[in-house]
N, C-alpha and C positions, 0 to 999 in steps of 0.2 A: 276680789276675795277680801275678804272684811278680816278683822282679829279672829283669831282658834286659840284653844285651849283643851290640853288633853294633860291629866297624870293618874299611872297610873300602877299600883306597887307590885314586886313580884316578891316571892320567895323564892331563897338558893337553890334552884334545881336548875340541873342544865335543861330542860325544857322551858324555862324562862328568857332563854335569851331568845328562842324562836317565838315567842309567845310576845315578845317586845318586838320584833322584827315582824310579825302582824299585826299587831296593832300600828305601827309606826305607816306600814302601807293600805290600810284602812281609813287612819285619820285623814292621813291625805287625799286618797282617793275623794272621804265625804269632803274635804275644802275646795277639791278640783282640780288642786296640786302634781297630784300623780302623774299626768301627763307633760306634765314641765319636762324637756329635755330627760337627763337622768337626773333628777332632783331624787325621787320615788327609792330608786336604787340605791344612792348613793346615801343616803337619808337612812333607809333600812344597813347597808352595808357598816356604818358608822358608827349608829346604835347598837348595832351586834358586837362590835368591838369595844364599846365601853362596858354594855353588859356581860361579856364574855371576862371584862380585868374585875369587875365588880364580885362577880362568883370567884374569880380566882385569887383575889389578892385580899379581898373583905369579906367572904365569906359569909355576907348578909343578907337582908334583905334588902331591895333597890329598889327607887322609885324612879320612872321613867318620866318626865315632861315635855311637852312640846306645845310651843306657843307660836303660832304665824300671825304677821303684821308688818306693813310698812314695807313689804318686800323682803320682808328675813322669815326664814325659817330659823327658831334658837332648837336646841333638841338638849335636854339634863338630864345624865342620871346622879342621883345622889345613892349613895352607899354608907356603912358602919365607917369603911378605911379612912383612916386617917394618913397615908401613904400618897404623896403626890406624884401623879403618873411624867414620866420619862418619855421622851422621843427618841427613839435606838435607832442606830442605823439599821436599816432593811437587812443586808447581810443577806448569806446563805441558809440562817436559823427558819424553821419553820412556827417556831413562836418568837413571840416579841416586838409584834408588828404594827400593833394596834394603834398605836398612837401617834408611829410615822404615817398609818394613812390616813389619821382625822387632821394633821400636822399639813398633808400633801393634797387633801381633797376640800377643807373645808375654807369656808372665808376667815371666821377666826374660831380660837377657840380658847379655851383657858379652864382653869380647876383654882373655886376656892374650897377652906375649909369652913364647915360650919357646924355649930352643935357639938356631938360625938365622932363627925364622919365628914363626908367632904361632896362637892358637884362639881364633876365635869360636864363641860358643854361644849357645842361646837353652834356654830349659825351655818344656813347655805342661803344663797341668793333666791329666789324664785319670780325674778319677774325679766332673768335672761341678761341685765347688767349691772358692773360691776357695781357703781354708785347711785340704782335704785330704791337701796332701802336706806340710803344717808339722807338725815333732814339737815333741809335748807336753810340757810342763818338766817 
């Protein structure tokens, strides 16, 4: 599989986050990706989660990205919030999860801010190990 490139914006409606979590197993599907182990799932599962704190904490409009290359999958959404997201313990709470599972599923991840607003991202493997997409000195 060669370089991908997908972004693409939503407005705050909570039909947005299911509407990023198809696109997110579409694009892969057309790079070929989807059948990676749980790459597909786990890819949709994560994205759901950023765009789920994106409506809930900024209250804006979001642009989703995803770029595969090199063996990485990166996946960004950018948002209005200028609020850097938290890692909370799991706990017994039925919110506030979100970013212990991009925290516990993802190879890395991180949030800058930029502009007015900020991007989270996370990366996943897709070619099965762990130092696949590390280039060589």
């Amino acid at each position: 599989m060669g370089a991908g490139h997908l972004s693409v914006e939503y407005d705050p409606r909570p039909s947005a986050v299911r509407e990023a979590r198809a696109a997110v197993r579409r694009q892969l599907e057309g790079w070929g990706l989807a059948d990676l182990d749980d790459l597909a799932d786990v890819a949709e599962l994560l994205v759901s989660e950023l765009a789920t704190n994106a409506l809930l904490h900024a209250a804006s409009r979001f642009r989703l990205t995803l770029f595969a290359a090199h063996g990485i999958l990166r996946c960004e959404v950018q948002d209005g919030g200028r609020r850097v997201p938290a890692v909370l313990d799991a706990g017994a709470s039925e919110s506030g999860r979100g970013m212990f599972l991009v925290d516990a599923l993802a190879r890395r991840w991180g949030c800058h801010q930029d502009g007015s607003g900020k991007t989270v991202w996370f990366e996943l493997t897709t070619c099965g190990s762990d130092d696949c997409g590390r280039r060589q000195p």
